[in-house]
C-alpha positions in Angstrom: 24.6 -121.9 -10.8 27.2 -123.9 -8.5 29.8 -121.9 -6.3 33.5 -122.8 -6.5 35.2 -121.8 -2.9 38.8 -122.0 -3.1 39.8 -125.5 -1.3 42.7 -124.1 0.1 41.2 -121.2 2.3 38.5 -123.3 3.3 41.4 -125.7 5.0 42.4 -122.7 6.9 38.6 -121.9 7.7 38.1 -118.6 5.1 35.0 -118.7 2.5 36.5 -117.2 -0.4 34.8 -117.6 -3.8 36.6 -118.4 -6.5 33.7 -118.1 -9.5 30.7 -119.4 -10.7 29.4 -121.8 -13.0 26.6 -123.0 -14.4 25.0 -126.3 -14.0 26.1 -127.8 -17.2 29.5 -126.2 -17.2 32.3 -129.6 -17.6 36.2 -129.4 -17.8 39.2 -128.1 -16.0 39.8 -124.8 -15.0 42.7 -122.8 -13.6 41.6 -120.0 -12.0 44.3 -117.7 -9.2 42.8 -117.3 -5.9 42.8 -113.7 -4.6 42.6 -114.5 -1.0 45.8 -117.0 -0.7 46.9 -116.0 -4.2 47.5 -119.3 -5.2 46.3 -121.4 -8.7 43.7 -124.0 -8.3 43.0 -127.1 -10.7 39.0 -127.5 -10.4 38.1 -130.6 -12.5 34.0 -129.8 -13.3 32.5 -133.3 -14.4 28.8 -133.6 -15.6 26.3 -134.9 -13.0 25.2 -138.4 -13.7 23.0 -138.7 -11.3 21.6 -136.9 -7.9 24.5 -138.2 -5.5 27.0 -137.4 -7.4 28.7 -134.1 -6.4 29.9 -132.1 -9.7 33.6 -131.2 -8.6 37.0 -132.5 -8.1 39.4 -129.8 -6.1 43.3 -130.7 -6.7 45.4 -127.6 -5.1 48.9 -126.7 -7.3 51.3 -124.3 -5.6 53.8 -124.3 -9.0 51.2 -123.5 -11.6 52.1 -119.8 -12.9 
């Protein structure tokens, strides 16, 4: 299971989690942060190897 902390509280030095996912969990998700109430794009790519980090954070203010 991997954490997903919201990028955008982290910036302003909060830990809020956004959900959870499991290892082999890929795609893009969407999911509405409760602590700045804004929607995140998390990109989740599959691990090729063990450098790689799993996840790509891009922060949308517009997405409803």
């Amino acid at each position: 299971m991997k954490d997903v902390i919201c990028p955008v509280c982290k910036a302003h030095g909060h830990v809020k989690l956004l959900l959870r996912v499991s290892d082999d969990t890929t795609g893009i998700l969407y999911p509405k942060c409760r602590g700045c109430r804004n929607v995140v794009k998390i990109v989740i790519r599959a691990k090729s190897g063990p450098k790689q980090n799993g996840s790509h954070f891009v922060y949308h203010d517009n997405l409803h």
